[in-house]
C-alpha positions as CSV (number, residue, x, y, z in Angstrom):
1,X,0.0,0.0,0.0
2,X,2.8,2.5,0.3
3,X,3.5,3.2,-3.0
4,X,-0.3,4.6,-3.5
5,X,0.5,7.6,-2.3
6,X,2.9,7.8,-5.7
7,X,0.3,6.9,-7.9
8,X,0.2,9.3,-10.9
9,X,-2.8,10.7,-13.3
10,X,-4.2,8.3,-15.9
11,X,-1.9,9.2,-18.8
12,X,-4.8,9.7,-20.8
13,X,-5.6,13.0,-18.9
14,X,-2.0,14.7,-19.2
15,X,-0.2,16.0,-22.6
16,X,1.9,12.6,-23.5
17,X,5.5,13.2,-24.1
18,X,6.2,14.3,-28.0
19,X,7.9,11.3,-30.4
20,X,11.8,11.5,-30.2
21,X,13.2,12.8,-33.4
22,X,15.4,9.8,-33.8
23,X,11.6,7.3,-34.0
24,X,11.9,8.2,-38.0
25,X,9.8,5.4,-38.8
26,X,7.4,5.8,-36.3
27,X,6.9,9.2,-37.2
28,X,6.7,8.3,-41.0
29,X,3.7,5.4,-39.6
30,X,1.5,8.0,-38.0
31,X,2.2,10.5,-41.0
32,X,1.5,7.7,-43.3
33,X,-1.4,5.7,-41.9
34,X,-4.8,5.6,-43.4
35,X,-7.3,3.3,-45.0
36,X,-8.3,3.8,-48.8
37,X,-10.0,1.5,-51.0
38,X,-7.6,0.4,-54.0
39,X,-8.9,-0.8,-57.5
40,X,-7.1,-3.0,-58.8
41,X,-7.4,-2.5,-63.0
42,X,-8.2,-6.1,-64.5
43,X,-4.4,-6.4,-66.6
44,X,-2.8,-6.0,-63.2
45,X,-2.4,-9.4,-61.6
46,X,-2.6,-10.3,-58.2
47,X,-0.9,-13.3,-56.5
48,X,-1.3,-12.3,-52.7
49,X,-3.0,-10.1,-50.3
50,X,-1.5,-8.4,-47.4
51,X,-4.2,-8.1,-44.4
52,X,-2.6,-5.4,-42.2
53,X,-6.1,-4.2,-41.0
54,X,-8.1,-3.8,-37.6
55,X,-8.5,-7.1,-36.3
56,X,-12.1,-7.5,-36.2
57,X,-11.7,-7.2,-40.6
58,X,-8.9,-10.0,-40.4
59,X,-11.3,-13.1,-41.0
60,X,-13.3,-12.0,-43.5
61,X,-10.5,-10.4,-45.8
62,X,-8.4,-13.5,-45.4
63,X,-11.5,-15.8,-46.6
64,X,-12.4,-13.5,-49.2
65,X,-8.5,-13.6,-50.6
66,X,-8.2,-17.6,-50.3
67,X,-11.8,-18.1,-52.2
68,X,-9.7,-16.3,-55.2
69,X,-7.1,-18.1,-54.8
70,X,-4.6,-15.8,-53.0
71,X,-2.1,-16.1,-51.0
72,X,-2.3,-14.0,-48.0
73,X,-0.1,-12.5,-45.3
74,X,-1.6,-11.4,-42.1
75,X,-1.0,-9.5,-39.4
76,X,-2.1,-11.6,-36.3
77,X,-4.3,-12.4,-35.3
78,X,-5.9,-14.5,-38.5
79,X,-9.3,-14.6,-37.0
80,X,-10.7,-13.6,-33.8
81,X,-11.6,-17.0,-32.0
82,X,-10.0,-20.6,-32.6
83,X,-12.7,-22.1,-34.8
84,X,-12.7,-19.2,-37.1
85,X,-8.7,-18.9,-37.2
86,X,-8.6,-23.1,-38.2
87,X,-11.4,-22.7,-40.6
88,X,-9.0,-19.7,-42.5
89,X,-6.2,-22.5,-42.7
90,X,-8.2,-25.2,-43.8
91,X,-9.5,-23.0,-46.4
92,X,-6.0,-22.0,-47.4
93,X,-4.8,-25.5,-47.4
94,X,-7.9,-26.7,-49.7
95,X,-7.2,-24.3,-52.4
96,X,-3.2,-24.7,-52.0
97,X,-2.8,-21.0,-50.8
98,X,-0.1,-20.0,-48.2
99,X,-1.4,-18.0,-45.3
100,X,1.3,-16.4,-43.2
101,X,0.2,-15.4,-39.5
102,X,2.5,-12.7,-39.2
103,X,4.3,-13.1,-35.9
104,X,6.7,-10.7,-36.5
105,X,9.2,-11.0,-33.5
106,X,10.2,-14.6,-35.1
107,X,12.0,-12.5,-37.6
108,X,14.0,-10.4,-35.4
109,X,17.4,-11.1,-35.3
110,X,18.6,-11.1,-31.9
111,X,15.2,-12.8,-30.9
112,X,16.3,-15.8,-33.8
113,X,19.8,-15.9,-32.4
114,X,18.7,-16.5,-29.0
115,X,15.9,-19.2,-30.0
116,X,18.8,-20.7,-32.0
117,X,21.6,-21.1,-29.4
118,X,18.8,-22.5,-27.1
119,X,17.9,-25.5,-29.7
120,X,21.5,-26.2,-30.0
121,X,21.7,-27.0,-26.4
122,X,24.2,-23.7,-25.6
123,X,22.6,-23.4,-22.4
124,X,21.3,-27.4,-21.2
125,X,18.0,-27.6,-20.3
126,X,15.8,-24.9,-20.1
127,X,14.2,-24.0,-16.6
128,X,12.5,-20.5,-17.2
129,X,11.5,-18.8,-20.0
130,X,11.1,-14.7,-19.4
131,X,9.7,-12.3,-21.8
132,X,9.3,-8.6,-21.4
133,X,6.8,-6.9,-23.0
134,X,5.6,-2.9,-22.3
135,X,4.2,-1.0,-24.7
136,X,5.0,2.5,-26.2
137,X,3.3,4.7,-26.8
138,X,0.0,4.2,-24.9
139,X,-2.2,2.9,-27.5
140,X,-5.5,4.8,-27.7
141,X,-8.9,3.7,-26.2
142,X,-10.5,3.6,-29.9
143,X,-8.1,1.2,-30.8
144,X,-8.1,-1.3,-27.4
145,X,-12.0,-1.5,-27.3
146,X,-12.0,-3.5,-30.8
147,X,-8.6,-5.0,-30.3
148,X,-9.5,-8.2,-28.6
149,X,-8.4,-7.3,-25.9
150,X,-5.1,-7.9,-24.3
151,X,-4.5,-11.3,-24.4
152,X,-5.4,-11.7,-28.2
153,X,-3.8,-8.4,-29.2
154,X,-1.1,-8.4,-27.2
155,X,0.0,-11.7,-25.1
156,X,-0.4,-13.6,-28.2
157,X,3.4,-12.4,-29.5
158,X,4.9,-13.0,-26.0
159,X,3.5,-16.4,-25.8
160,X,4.6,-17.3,-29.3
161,X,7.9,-16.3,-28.4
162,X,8.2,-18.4,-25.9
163,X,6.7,-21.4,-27.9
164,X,9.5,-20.1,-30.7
165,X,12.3,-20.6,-28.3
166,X,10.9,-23.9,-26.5
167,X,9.3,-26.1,-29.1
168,X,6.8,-26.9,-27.5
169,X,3.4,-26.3,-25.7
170,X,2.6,-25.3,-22.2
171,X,0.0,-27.7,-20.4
172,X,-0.7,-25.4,-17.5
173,X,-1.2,-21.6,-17.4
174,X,-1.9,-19.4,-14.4
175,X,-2.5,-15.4,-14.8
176,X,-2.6,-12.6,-12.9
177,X,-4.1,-9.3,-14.3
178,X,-5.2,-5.7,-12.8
179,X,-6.4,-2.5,-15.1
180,X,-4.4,0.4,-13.2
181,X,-5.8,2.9,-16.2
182,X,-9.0,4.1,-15.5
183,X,-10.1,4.3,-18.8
184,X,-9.0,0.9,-19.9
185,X,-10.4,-0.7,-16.8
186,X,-14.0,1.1,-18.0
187,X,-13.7,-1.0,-21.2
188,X,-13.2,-4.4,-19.1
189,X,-10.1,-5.2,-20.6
190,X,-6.0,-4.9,-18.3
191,X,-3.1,-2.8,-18.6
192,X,-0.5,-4.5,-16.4
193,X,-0.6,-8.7,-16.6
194,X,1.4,-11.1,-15.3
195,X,1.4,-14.8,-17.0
196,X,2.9,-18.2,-15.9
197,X,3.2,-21.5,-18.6
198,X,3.9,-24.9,-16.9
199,X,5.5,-27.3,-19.2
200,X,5.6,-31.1,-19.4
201,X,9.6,-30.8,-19.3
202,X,9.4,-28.8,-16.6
203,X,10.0,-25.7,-17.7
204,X,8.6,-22.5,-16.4
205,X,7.5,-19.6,-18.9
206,X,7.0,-16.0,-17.2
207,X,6.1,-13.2,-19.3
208,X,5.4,-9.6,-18.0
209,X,3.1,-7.4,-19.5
210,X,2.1,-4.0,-19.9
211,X,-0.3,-1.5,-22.2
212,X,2.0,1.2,-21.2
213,X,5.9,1.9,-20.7
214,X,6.7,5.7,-20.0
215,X,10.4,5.1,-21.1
216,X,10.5,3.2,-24.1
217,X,9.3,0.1,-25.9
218,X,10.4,-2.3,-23.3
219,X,11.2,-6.2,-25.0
220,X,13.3,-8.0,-23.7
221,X,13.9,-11.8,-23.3
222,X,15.7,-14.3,-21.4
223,X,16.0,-18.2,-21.2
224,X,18.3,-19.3,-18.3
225,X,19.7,-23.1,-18.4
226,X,21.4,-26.0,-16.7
227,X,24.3,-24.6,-18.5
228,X,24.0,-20.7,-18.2
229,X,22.3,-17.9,-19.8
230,X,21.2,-16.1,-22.9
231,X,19.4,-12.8,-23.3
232,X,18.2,-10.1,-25.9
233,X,18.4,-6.7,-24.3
234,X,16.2,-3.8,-25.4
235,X,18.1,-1.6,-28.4
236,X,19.2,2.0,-28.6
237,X,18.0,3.2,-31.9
238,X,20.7,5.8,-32.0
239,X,23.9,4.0,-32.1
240,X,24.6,3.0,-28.5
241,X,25.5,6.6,-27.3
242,X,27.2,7.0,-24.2
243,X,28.2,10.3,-22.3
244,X,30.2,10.0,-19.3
245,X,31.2,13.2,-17.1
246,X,31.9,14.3,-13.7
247,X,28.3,14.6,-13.0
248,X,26.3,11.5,-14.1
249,X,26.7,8.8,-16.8
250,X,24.0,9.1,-20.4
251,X,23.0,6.0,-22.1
252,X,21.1,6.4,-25.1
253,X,17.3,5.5,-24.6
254,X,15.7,2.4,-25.7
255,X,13.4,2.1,-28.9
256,X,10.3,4.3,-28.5
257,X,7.9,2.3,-30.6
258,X,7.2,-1.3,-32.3
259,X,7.7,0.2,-36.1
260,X,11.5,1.1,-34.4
261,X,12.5,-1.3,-32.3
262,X,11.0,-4.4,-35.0
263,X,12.3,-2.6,-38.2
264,X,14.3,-5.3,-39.5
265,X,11.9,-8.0,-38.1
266,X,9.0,-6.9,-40.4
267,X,10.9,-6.6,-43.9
268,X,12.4,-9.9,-42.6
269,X,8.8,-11.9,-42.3
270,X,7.7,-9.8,-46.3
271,X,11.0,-11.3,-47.9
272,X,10.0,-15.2,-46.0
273,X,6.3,-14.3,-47.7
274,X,7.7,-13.5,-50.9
275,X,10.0,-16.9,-50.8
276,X,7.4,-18.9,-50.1
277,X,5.2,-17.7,-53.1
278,X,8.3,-18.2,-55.3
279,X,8.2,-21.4,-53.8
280,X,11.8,-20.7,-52.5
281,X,10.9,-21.4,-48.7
282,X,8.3,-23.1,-46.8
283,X,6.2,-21.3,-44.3
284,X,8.5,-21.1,-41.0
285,X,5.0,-20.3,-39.1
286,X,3.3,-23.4,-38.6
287,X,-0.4,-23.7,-38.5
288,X,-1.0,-25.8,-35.8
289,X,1.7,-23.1,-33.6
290,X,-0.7,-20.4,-34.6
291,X,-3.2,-22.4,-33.2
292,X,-1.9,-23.3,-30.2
293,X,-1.3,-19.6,-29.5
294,X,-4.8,-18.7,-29.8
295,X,-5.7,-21.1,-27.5
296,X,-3.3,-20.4,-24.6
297,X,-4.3,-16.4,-25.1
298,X,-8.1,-18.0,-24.3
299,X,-6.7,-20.2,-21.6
300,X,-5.2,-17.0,-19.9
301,X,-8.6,-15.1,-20.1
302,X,-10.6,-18.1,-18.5
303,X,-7.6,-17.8,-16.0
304,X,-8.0,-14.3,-14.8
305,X,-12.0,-14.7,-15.2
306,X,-12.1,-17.8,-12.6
307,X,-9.1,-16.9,-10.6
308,X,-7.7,-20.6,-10.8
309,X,-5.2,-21.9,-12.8
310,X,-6.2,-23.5,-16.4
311,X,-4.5,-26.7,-17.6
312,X,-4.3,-27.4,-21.5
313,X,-4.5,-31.1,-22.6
314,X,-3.1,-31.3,-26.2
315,X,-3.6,-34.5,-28.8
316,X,-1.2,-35.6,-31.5
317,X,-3.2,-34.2,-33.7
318,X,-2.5,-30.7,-31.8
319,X,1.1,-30.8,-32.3
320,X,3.5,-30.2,-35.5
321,X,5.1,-32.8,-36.8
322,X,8.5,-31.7,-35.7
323,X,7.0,-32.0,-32.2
């Protein structure tokens, strides 16, 4: 209870801070973002779709692009419930389409490194699994009431990460979750959540979550083994700046905002999309993974709704074959 008495204005009341200058692409996203409608003139072919939409359009644009024949890249999630989201890929495997669930943090380089060394036994057996994961900036309330909602729209990238470095499924999860905004608490959805994954090997998974990270997009991961250690640590878009005087030391910040700090993660995920329609690559996302993600992100809402911890049985069926 002591720290109440520090407890600040929702920061939807106060001015927020202005974009750093050196967030170029995030300034170019919010200069650059808006909807149109595109025609598309009959010569013009079209082999894929990109679905980079609100989420609540996702299911119905993906269907629409498989029924002619198109392949289709989206942004997660592919659907808003399981059912739907398995109905898109047996759709896109009966018409012999690709369909790319576009977790983008698979792509990231020092995220693949780390998920690497870890399935080359660098480290032993795994014990824990952390993710960090705290947004910036504060996303707006229009946006979180037809999000999905936290777990769906958010969780759903740390828990894939965590599948990503593992290989494999978690068969117990245990959540906590509080909505310290006022506004977003209004909306019945969290801001600050706290998740646990038991798995059969017996590792833990522990990913910490926020809506909201007044320094900097916070991501950061860590798997620690029999054998030792290996971690991503947040990046300094501006060259890893130091200034060191008699008064204090300066370290550059951290990344501001996702379009920063997952730059080369997203033009790495379009160049796997355009392999696999060349048929130079096969999709590196499974199916069944995409899944499995939806389900643990409904397995941590049941979770927080009973207050009791939510085990996940999973057939053969359930699992990739690599499994």
């Amino acid at each position: 209870m002591a720290s109440l008495k520090y407890e600040t204005a929702s920061p939807y009341r106060v001015v927020p801070p202005p974009v750093p200058n050196e967030d170029v692409k995030y300034i170019r996203y919010e200069q650059n973002f808006k909807l149109t409608t595109l025609t598309v003139p009959p010569r013009f072919g079209v082999r894929a779709v990109v679905v980079a939409t609100p989420t609540f359009t996702h299911e119905d644009i993906v269907t629409k692009a498989l029924d002619h024949n198109k392949g289709v890249f989206c942004e997660k999630p592919v659907a808003q419930s399981y059912e739907q989201t398995k109905a898109c890929y047996e759709k896109a495997k009966k018409v012999n389409q690709p369909l790319l669930s576009a977790f983008n943090r698979r792509f990231d380089p020092s995220f693949s490194v780390v998920k690497e060394r870890v399935q080359n036994g660098e480290i032993g057996k795994v014990l824990t699994v952390k993710v960090c994961s705290r947004d910036s900036p504060l996303p707006s309330i229009e946006y979180l009431k037809k999000s999905g909602r936290i777990f769906h729209d958010c969780a759903v990238h740390d828990i894939d990460m965590t599948l990503y470095v593992l290989g494999e499924y978690p068969t117990k999860v245990m959540v906590m979750a509080r909505a310290n905004i006022p506004e977003i608490a209004e909306i019945n959805d969290y801001d600050t959540v706290a998740i646990m994954l038991s798995f059969d090997s017996g590792t833990i998974g522990i990913i910490d979550l926020n809506r909201y990270s007044i320094y900097g997009y916070d991501q950061r991961l860590e798997v620690f083994g029999q054998k030792g250690m290996i971690k991503a640590e947040n990046q300094q878009p501006i060259y890893n700046v130091e200034t060191y005087t008699e008064k204090d030391v300066k370290r550059a910040p951290i990344a501001y905002s996702f379009p920063s700090r997952y730059s080369d993660g997203y033009d790495l995920e379009m160049v796997h999309f355009l392999d696999v329609l060349e048929g130079k690559a096969d999709l590196c996302v499974d199916s069944k993974d995409t899944l499995a993600v939806t389900r643990i992100a409904s397995a941590c809402e049941e979770a927080v709704r009973t207050g009791k911890a939510v085990e996940i049985k999973w057939t053969k069926e359930d699992l990739p074959s690599t499994r």
